[in-house]
N, C-alpha and C positions, 0 to 999 in steps of 0.2 A: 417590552420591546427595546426601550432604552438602555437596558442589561446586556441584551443580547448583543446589541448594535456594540455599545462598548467592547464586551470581550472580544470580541468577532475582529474588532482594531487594534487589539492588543497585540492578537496574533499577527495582525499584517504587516505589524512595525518589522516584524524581523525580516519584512521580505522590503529591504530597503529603499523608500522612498521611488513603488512603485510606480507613480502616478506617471515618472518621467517614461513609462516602459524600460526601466533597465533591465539589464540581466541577472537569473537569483543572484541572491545576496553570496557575499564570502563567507566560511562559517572561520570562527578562530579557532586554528591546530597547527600541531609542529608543522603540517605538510604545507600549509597556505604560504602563498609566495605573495607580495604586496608592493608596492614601493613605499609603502608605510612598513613593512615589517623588515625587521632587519635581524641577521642572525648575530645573538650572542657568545657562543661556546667559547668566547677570549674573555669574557665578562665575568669575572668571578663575585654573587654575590652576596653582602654579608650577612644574611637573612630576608625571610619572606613571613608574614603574615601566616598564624596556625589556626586553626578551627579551634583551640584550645583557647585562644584567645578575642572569639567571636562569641559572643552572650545574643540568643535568640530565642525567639517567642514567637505562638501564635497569639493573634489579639483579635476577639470578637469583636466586629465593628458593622455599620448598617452603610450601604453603598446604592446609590440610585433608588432608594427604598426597601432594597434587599439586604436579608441578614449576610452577612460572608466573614470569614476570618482570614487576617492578613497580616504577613511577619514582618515581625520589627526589630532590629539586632542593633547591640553595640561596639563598637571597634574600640578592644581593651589593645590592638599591636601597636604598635610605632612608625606603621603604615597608612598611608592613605589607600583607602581600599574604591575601586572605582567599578565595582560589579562585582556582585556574587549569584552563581549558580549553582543549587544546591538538586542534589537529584534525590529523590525517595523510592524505597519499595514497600508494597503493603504488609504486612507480619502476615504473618501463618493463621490461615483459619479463620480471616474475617469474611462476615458474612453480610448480606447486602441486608438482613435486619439490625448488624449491629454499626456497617456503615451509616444507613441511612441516607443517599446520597443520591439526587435526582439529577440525572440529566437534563442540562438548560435544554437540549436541543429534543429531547422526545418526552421530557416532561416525566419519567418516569424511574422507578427506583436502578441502581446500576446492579445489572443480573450478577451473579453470585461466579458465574463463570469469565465475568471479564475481570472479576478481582484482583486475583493474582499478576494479569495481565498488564494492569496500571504503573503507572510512571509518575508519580507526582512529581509535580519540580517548585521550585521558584526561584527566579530571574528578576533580581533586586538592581536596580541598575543608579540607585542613587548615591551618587558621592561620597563618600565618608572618610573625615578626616579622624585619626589618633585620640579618640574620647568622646567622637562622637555618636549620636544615632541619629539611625535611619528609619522612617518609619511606614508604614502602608502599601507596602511593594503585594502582588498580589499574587498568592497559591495557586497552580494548578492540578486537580488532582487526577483528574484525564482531559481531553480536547477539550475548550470551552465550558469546563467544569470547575467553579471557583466551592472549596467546601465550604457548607452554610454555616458550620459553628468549628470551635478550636475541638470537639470533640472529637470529630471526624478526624483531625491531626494527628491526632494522638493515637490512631490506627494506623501510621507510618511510621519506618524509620528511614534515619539517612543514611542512603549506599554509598555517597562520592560528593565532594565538592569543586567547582572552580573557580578561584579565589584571583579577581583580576587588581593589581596595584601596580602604585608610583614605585619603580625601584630610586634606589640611589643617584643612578645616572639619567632620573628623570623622565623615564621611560614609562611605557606602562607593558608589563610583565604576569604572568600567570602561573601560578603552583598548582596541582590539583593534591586530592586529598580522597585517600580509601580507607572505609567506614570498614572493610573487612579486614585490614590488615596495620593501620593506622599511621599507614606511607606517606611521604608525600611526594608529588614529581612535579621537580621546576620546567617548565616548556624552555626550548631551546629560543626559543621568539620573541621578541618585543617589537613594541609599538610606539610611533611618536604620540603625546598627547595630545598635537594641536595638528592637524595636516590640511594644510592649505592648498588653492592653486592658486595662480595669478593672471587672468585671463579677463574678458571684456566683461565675462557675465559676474566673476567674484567682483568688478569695479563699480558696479551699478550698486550693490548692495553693502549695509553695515556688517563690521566683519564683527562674529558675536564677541563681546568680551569675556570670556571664560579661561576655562583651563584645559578644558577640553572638548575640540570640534573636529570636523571633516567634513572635507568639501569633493564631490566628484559630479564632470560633466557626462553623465550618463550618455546623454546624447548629443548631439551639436547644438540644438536648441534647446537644452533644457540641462539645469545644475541643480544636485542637492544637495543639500547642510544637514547634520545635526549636532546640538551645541547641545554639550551637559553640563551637571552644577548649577542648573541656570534657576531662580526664585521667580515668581508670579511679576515680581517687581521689576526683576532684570528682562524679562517677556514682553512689558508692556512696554521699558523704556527701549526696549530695540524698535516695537511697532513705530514711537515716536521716530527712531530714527531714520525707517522706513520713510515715514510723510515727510522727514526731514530732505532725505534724497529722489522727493519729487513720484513718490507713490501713493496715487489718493486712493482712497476705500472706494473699494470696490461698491459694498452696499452700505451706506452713510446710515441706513434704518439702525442696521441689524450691530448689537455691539460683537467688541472685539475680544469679550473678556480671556478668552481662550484661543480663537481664533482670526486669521486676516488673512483678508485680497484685495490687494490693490492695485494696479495699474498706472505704470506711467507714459510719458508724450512719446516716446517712441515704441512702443506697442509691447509694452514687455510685462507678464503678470507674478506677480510677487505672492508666495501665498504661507502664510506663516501660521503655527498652530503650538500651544501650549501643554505637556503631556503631564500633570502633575505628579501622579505617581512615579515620574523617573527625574522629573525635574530636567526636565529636557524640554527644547526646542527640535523645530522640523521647519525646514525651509524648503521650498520647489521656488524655483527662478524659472519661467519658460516664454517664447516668444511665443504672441497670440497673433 
């Protein structure tokens, strides 16, 4: 059950910081309009990050006491890479005895006719500077199906990537990349790395120290954050900084190691949580 719970959250990250009732999330494409995105076409620039230069692997690894395999890549560019999404299709002719591949959600092998039909992907969403790696980001190889060994991987290949980095002018920037033709296409759009707003509910709270956050008041009563780049350490000493600006734990039993709620004197709930595998923080600010 604790598996299931998991992936089930994984998926609902991308639907942002529901909790406040927003509305769906933005997806990023040339079409999205933002007041974080701003158009480039005067920006010429002097290169982007290649798949040529991204060294990846899957890696057999045990997770909530399930076997699963999860990729882990190095960044050989000159780029800070701040997300990669890599898309997959299955080869020709595999078969659900040579998959092998059970459905968390029916428990059973995946039929032979939804083969072809699968999308694997994976959505690495941590940091990565110019030498270094990234590690444990998690495969999907249909809905809430993480594969159970690197063998299963190896029944995929990759149709496309989208490669999100720091450009020069400090932006964060995306190339995509086709596995059929060996293309690459710069998006016309960038993004600031840090985007703030300045309003009563960002006053009440520490602002993360990172390099990369956003902040939107979803609703009138309710703001939410999320900070990446952030370490287990940088997590805890924001919690500190929480009770520093007059936010007591919510439940004093229950620890915090992952996550927190706490509440302060003028009725306002704070609820912070730790994502490891992305190395991110999630903030909801809401009045109770």
């Amino acid at each position: 059950m604790n598996r299931v719970v998991f992936l089930t959250m994984a998926f609902a990250l991308l639907l942002l910081l529901t909790a406040c009732g927003s509305s769906p999330v933005k997806t990023d494409s040339a079409k999205e309009t933002s007041s974080t995105i701003q158009e480039t076409n005067e920006l010429q620039l002097t290169g982007y990050p290649k798949i040529e230069e991204i060294s990846w692997e899957f890696r057999n690894t045990v997770r909530y006491g399930e076997p699963v395999a999860v990729f882990d890549y190095t960044n050989n560019s000159n780029y800070t890479i701040v997300l990669l999404d890599f898309q997959y299709e299955m080869k020709d002719g595999v078969t659900s005895e040579q998959l092998q591949l059970t459905d968390i959600l029916t428990d059973s092998l995946v039929p032979d006719e939804e083969i072809p039909e699968m999308t694997p992907n994976v959505l690495d969403w941590i940091v990565c500077d110019p030498g270094e790696k990234a590690e444990g980001a998690i495969c999907y190889m249909k809905y809430n199906t993480e594969p159970a060994n690197t063998n299963q991987c190896q029944l995929m290949n990759l149709k496309s990537a989208d490669i999100y980095f720091i450009g020069e002018d400090g932006k964060r920037h995306t190339v995509s990349y086709s596995a059929e033709n060996g293309g690459y296409s710069l998006w016309e759009t960038s993004e600031e790395l840090y985007s703030w707003i300045d309003n009563d509910y960002t006053k009440m709270i520490p602002k993360p120290d990172t390099r990369i956050a956003s902040a939107d008041q979803f609703k009138e009563d309710c703001l939410g954050v999320k900070a990446y780049d952030m370490s287990h350490d940088a997590y805890l000493a924001y919690i500190d900084a929480c009770e520093d600006m007059e936010f007591e734990n919510k439940y004093p039993n229950e620890d915090h190691d992952y996550s927190f709620t706490g509440t302060n004197p003028e009725g306002y709930e704070i609820y912070v949580r730790y994502i490891d595998y992305m190395h991110c923080i999630e903030i909801t600010l809401k009045k109770i």
